[in-house]
C-alpha positions in Angstrom: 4.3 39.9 23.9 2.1 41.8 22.0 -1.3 40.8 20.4 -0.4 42.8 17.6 3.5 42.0 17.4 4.8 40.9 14.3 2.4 41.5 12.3 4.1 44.6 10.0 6.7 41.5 9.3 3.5 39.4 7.6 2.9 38.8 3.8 -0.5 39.4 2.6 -1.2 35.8 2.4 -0.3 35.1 6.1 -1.9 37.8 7.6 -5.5 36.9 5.9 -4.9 33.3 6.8 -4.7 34.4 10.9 -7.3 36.8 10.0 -9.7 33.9 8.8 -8.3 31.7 11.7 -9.6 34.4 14.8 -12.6 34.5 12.7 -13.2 30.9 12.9 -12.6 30.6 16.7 -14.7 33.9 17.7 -17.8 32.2 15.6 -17.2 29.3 17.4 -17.6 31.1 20.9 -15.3 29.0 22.7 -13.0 31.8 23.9 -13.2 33.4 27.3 -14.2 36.8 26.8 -10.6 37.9 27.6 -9.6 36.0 24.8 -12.3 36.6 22.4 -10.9 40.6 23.2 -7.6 40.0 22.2 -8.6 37.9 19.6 -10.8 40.4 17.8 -7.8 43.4 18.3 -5.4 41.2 16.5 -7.9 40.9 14.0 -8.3 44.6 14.0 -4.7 45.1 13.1 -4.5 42.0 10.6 -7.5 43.8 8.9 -5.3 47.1 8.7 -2.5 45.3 7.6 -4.2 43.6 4.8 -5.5 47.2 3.6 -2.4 48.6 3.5 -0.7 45.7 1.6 -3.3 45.3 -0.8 -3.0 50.1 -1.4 0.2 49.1 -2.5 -0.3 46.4 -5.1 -3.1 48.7 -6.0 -0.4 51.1 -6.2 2.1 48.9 -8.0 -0.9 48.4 -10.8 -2.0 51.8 -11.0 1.9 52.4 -12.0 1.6 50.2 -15.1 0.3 52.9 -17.7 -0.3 51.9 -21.7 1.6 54.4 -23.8 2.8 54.7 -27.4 5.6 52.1 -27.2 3.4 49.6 -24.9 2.8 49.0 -21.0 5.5 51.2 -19.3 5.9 51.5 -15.8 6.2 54.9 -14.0 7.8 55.3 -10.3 5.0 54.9 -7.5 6.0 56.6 -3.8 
């Protein structure tokens, strides 16, 4: 298995709670170094994932325009 499996499956909110948890252990330095190197690619891809969800809410609010008759929303691709 994969450091990185299953991670496109995670919500935002899971994915920064791992992401805070490999933080924790690499500051703590208890890790092999094996370890601490899968640790920190994991964390590489839990970063990426948390961009990318948190583009499309920025997305998803961009879409939300005030016009004449209020807040509208337009579609967002």
């Amino acid at each position: 298995m994969s450091d990185t499996a299953g991670i496109e499956a995670l919500s935002f909110e899971d994915a920064l709670a791992q992401l805070e948890g490999i933080v924790k252990s690499l500051e703590g330095g208890r890790s092999t170094l094996a370890e601490a190197i899968g640790e920190y690619e994991r964390g590489v891809a839990l970063r990426r994932h948390c961009e990318g969800k948190l583009a499309e809410a920025e997305a998803k609010v961009q879409a939300v325009v005030e016009g004449k008759s209020g807040l509208s929303l337009r579609d967002v691709e």
